[in-house]
Structures are given as C-alpha cells and as structure tokens.
C-alpha positions as CSV (number, residue, x, y, z in Angstrom):
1,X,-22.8,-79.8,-31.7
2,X,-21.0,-77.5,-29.3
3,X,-17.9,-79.2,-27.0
4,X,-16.5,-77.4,-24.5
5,X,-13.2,-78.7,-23.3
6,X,-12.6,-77.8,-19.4
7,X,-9.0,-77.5,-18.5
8,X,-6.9,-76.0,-15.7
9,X,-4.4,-76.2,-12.8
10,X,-6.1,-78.7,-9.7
11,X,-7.7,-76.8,-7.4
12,X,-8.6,-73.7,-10.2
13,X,-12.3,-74.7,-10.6
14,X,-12.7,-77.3,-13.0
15,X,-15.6,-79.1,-11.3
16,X,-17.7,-75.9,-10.5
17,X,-17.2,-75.2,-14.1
18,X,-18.6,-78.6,-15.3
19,X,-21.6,-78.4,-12.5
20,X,-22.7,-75.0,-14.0
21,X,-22.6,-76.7,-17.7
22,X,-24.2,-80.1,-16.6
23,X,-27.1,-77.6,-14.8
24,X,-27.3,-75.8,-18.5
25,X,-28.6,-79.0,-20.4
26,X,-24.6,-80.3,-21.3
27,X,-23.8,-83.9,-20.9
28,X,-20.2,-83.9,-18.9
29,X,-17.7,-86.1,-18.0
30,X,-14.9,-85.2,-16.2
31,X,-11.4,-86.5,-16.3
32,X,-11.7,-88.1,-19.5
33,X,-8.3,-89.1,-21.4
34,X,-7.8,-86.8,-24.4
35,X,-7.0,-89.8,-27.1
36,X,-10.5,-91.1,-25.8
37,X,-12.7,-87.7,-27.2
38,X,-12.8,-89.1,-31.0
39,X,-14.4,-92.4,-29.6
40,X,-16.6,-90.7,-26.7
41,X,-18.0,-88.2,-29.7
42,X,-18.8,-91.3,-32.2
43,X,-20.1,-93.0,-29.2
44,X,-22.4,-90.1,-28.2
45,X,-23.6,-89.6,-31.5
46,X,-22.9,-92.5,-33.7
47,X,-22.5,-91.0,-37.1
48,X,-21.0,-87.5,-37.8
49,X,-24.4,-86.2,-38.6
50,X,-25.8,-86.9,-34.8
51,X,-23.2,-84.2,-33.8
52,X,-24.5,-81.5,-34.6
53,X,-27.6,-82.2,-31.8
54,X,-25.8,-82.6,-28.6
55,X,-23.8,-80.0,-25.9
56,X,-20.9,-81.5,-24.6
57,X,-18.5,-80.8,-21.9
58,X,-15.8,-82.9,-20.8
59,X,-12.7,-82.7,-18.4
60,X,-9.6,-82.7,-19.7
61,X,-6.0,-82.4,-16.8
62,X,-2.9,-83.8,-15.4
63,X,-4.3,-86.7,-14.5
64,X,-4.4,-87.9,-17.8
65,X,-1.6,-89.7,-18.9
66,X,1.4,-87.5,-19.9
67,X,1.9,-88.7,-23.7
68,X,-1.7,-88.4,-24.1
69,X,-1.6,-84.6,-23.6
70,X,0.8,-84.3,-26.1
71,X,-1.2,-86.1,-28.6
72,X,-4.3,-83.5,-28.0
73,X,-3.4,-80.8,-31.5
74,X,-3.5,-83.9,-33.7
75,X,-6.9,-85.3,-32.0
76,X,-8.3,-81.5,-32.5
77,X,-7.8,-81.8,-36.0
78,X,-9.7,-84.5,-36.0
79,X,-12.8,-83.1,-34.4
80,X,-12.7,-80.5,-37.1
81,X,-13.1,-83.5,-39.6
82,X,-16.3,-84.2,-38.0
83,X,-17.4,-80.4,-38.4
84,X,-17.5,-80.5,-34.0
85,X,-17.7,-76.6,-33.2
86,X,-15.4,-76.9,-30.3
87,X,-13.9,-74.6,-27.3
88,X,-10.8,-74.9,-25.0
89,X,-11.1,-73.1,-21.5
90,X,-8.6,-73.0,-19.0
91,X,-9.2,-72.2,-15.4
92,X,-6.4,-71.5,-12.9
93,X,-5.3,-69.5,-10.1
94,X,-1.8,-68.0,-8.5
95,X,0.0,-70.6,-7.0
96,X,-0.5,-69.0,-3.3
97,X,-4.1,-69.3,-4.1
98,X,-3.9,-72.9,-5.2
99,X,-2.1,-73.8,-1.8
100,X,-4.3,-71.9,0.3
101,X,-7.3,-73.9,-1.0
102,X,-6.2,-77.3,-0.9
103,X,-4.9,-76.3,2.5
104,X,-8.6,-74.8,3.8
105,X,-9.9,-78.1,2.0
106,X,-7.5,-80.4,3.0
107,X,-7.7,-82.1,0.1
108,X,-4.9,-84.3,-1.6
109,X,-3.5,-83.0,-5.1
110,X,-3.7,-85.5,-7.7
111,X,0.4,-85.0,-8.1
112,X,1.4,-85.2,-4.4
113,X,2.7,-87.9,-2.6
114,X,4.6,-88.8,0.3
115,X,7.7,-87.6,-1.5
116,X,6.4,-85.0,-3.7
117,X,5.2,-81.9,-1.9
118,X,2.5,-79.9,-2.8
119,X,4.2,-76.9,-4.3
120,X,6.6,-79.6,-6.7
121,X,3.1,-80.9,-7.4
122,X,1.9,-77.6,-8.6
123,X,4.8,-77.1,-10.6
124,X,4.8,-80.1,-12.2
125,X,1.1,-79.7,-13.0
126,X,1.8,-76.6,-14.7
127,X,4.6,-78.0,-17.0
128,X,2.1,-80.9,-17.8
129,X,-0.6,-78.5,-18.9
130,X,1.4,-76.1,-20.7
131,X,0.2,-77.9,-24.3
132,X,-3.4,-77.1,-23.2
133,X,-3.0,-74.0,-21.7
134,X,-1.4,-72.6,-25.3
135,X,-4.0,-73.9,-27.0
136,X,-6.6,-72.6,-25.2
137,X,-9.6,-70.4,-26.8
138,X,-10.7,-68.7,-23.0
139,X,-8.6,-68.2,-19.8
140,X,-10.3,-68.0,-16.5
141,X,-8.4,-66.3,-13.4
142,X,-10.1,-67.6,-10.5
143,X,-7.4,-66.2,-7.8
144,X,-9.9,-63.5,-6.7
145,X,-13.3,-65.6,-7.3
146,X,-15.1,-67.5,-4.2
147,X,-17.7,-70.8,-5.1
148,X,-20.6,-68.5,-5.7
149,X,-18.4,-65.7,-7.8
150,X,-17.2,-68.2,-10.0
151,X,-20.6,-69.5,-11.1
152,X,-21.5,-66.3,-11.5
153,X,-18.7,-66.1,-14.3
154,X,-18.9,-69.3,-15.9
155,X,-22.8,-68.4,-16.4
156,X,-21.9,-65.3,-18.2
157,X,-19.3,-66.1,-20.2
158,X,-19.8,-70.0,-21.0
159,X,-23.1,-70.2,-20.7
160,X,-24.9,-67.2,-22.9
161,X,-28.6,-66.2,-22.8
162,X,-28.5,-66.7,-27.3
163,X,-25.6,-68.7,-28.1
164,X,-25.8,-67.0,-32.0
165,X,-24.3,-63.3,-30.0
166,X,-21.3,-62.8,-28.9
167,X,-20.7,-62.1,-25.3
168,X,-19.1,-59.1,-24.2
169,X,-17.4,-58.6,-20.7
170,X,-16.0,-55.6,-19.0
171,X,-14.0,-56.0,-16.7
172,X,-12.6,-53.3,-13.8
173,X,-9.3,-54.0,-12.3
174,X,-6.3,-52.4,-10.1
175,X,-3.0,-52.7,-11.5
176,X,-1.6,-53.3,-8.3
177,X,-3.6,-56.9,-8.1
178,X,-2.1,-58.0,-12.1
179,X,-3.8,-57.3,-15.1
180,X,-6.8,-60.4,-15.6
181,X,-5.2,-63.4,-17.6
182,X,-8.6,-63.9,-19.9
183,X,-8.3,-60.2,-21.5
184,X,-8.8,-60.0,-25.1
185,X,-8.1,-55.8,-24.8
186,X,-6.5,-54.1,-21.9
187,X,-7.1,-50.4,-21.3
188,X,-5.1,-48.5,-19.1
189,X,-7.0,-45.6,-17.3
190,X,-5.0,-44.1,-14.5
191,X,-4.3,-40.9,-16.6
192,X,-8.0,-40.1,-15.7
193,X,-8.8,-37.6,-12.1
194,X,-8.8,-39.7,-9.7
195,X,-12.0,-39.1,-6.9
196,X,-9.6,-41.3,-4.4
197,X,-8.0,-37.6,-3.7
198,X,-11.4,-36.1,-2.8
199,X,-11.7,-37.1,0.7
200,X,-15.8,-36.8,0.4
201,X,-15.5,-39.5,-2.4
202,X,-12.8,-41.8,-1.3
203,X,-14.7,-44.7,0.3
204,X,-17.3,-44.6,-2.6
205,X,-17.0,-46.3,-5.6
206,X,-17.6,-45.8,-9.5
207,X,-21.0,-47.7,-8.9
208,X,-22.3,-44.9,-7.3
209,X,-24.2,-41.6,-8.1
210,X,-21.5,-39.2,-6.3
211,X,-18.9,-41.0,-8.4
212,X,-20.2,-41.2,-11.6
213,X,-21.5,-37.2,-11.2
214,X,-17.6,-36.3,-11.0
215,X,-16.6,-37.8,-14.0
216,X,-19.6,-36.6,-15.5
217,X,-18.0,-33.5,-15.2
218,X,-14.5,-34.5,-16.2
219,X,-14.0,-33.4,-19.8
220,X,-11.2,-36.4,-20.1
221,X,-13.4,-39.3,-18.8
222,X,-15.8,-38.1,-22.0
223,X,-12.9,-38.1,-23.9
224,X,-11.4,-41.7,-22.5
225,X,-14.9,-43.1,-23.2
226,X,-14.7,-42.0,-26.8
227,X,-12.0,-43.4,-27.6
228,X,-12.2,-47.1,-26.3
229,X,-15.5,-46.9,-27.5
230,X,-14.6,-45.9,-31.5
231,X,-11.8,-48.7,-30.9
232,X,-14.1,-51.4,-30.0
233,X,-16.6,-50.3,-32.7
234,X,-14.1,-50.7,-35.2
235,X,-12.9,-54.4,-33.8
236,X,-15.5,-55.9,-32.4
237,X,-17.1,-56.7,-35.2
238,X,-14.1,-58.5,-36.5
239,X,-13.5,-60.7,-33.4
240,X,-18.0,-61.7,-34.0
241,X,-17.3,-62.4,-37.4
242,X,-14.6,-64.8,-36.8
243,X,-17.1,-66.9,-35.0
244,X,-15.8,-65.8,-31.5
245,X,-18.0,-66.5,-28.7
246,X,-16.8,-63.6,-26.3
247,X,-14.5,-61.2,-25.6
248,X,-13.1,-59.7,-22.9
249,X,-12.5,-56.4,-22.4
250,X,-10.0,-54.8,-19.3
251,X,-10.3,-51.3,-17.8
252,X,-7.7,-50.7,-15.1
253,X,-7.1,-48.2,-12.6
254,X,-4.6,-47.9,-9.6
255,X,-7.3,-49.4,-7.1
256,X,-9.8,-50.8,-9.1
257,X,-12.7,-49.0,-6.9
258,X,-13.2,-45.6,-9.3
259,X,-11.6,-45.3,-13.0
260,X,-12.3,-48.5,-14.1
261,X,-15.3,-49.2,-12.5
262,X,-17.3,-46.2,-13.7
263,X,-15.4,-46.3,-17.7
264,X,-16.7,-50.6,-17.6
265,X,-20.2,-49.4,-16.5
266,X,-20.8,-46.9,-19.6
267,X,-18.9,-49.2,-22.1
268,X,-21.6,-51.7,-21.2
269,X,-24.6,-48.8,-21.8
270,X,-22.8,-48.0,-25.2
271,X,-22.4,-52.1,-26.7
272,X,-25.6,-53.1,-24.7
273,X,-28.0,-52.6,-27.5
274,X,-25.3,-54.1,-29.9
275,X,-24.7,-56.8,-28.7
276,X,-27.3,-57.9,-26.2
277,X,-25.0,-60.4,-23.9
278,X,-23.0,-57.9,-22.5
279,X,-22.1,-57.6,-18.7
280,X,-19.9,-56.2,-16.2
281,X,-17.4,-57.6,-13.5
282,X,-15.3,-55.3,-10.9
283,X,-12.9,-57.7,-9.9
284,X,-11.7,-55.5,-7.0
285,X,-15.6,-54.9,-5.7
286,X,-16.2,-58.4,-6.0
C-alpha cells in the first residue's frame, strides 16, 4: 500500500494536492484526525495483508485537535507495524503569500476569529504544525506557484509516470527570491559569466538557443556541469537505494533567468536516460 500524508500551513495547497491524487486513482479524505489513521487503514483494508492493494491519501492540519498532533511519531510507528509504505508532504507558503490569498479569496482561516486576527492565526498554525513539518519526507514551496502551476508540481513529483524510479527534479532559482524549501542539494552558480551583461542577450533566457550557444562556449559552464554532475552520480544512487521517492536538486543564479536555467536543462539531458522521471522547473520563468 502507498499512503501519502498531506500536510501544510491553511491556504498552502492542501486541497489541490489531494484533487490531483484523488484524479490519480488514490482514495482521500481530507481533514482526518491523526489518532484516527490506524483505524481508517484497518477499516480500508481489514487485515494487514489488504494493505498492500490500496493508494491512500489523507489530510492531516491544524484543525485537528492539538494533543492529537502530538501523538502523530508514536501512530507512525505503528503504520510501520503494518509494513504501510508511507510519505509525509508538507505544503506551505510565506506568510505575505498566505495573507494575500485568503484576502483575494476572502476566505475565513480555520484559526481566526473575531478576536484572533489572521496573521496570530498564521502564527499559531505554524507552532501547531511544527511536529509535522519536522517530520516531514517532502516540502512543497508554493509562494511562487498559481492553481495550474501547482498541479503541475504535485503531478511530477507525487504522482510519477513508474512508481519503482526515482524522480529527479531540477530546479532553477534566483537567490534574491530564497533558496526553494524542498531542496535535497543546493548548487550555487553565480561564479559562472553571466549573459545578463551582454546587452544582446539580456531579455533572453537559458531556454533559448542564443543562451545556451554562449555557455556553449564558456569553458567554466563545461567545467560547472562536470562537476555537479560527477557529484550527483556518486549520491544519487545512495538516496534510490534508500527507497527515496525523489529528490530535488537546486541550481541558483542571481536572477534565476540564465545560469541556472541553462546548468538545470543539461543536468536533466545527463540523468534523463538514468533515471527516466526526471524533469525541470525554473521557478523564476514560471
């Protein structure tokens, strides 16, 4: 059996996350209280051996009650009893981000009230998940992600085309925006040429032939690309044999347009026949 435990901030993407699995085949229920899992998987399957034949995917957040989070280590050793192959993954989003949508939405967060304002709310939510949040096997920024960008990722990365390979993500950032919260690996590439200062290549980026002709050319791109790239072969290996279901890899830049962009694009040509699940995101393109 394969659980998937969906947790995060209100407002992150919790419920797009559990649409996209319920689409894929997994039976969800949202909002379920964590000392209720034990019961809902004997339920679902009723012996241990039925297990092993169902997807699950269930939602698990502050609105369950506050002891109950605390209990949620010793109820994960208990799934392991039952041999459940299980995965934590925590969405969330800055907390401008998180104001700004329930503002657009004009929806109520499950913490406010008349006497508890929606940024208390937020930071009470955040103390109530921090248990869940540490435990968690995959963290999802969603600050820079609209609706239809963030199904995009949860297909990728929760939802592989063979479940038995590893999925691989690059991911292009800028600096100047943060370093993404779900990296496995960062890699810092600003010490590369940067085609920003060529004023024929400035408002191009590394997804294009211009770009990637320059650093073609560039003798310490080759050599950048080597390196990550004897790195990962070395470790990535490790991370599949551990029975990891994807990594993420970060290439950052100072604007997230060049640099990274064209170093994610040929890591994905050299791991692609490797492992077949790998993919590309350019945060700052996107």
């Amino acid at each position: 059996m394969r659980l998937i435990i969906v947790s995060g901030r209100s407002g992150s993407g919790k419920s797009t996350a559990l649409n996209m699995l319920e689409d894929a085949d997994f039976s969800c229920i949202d909002n379920l209280p964590a000392k209720l899992l034990i019961g809902l998987l004997e339920q679902a399957s009723d012996s241990k051996e039925g297990l092993q034949h169902n997807n699950l995917a269930v939602g698990i957040d502050a609105r369950s009650l506050t002891n109950d989070l605390t209990q949620l280590p010793e109820i994960l050793e208990k799934l392991k009893d039952y041999g459940v192959n299980y995965e934590i993954v925590f969405l969330d989003a800055s907390n401008d981000v998180l104001i700004q949508r329930f503002s657009e939405t004009r929806r109520k967060h499950p913490l406010s009230s008349n006497s508890v304002a929606i940024k208390e709310a937020i930071s009470l939510e955040t103390k109530l998940l921090d248990d869940i949040s540490a435990l968690a096997d995959r963290k999802i920024d969603t600050s820079n992600m609209n609706l239809h960008q963030l199904r995009a990722v949860i297909q990728k990365q929760l939802i592989p085309s063979n479940e038995n390979t590893m999925s691989v993500l690059f991911e292009s950032f800028a600096f100047k925006h943060g370093v993404p919260i779900d990296a496995d690996f960062v890699f810092d590439v600003r010490c590369l040429p940067n085609p920003y200062w060529n004023f024929g290549l400035r408002t191009l980026n590394g997804n294009e032939e211009p770009i990637i002709k320059f650093f073609e050319q560039e003798e310490e791109a080759s050599k950048m690309l080597l390196t990550i790239s004897t790195f990962l072969k070395t470790w990535l290996p490790k991370f599949r044999e551990d029975n990891r279901s994807y990594v993420t890899i970060a290439i950052g830049c100072t604007g997230g347009q060049h640099r990274s962009v064209y170093i994610s694009n040929m890591l994905k040509k050299v791991f692609k026949n490797e492992y077949p699940n790998t993919q590309t995101w350019h945060r700052e393109l996107n």
